[in-house]
C-alpha positions, 0 to 999 in steps of 0.5 A, a space after each residue: 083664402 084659406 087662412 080668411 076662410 077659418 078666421 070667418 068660420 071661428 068669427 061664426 062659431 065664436 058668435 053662436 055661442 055669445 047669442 046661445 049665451 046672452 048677458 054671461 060673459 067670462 074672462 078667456 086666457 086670464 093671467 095666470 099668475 092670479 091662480 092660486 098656486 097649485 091650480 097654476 102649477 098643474 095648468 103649467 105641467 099640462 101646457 107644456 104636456 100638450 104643447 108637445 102635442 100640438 094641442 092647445 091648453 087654454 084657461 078661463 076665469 068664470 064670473 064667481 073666480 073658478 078657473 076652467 080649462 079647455 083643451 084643443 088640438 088641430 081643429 083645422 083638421 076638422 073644419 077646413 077641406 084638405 084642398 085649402 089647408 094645404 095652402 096654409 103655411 105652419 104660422 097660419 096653422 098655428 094661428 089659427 089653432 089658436 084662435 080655435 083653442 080661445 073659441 074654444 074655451 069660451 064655449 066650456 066657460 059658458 056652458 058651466 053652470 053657476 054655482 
């Protein structure tokens, strides 16, 4: 039920930013080895610094080739009653920050204006 409960809640946010954004689109995780280098190597270094964390570090390619990052720890945190998270195993928690860190950076993409 839980694990249902934050993929309906992600599917919603996720939803409510398309229609906020109607006809923009950007690409969310891109393949990184596209990026010109150095942006690669500092997008790396900071991957793997947040992972350690538990925060998830996640590219977008915008429309005229500028990549963005966006940054998301432990949303669960901030979206599930404690009730519900406690019934979520560690692949589920995982998952699920995941999925928040894509929905996630679409909303920055999005939101940064064109040059």
């Amino acid at each position: 039920m839980a694990r249902a409960r934050a993929k309906e809640m992600i599917a919603t946010f996720t939803q409510t930013i398309r229609q906020e954004h109607p006809g923009q689109s950007i690409t969310v995780n891109p393949d990184i080895a596209l990026m010109p280098e150095k942006e690669r190597e500092g997008f790396l270094r900071m991957q793997e610094k947040l992972r350690a964390n538990g925060q998830y570090l996640t590219s977008f390619r915008l429309p005229d080739g500028r990549y963005g990052r966006a940054i998301s720890g432990d949303e669960l945190k901030n979206t599930l009653p404690a009730a519900l998270r406690d019934s979520l195993t560690a692949d589920d928690v995982r998952e699920i920050n995941s999925a928040w860190a894509l929905a996630r950076a679409e909303q920055i993409g999005l939101s940064v204006p064109p040059r």
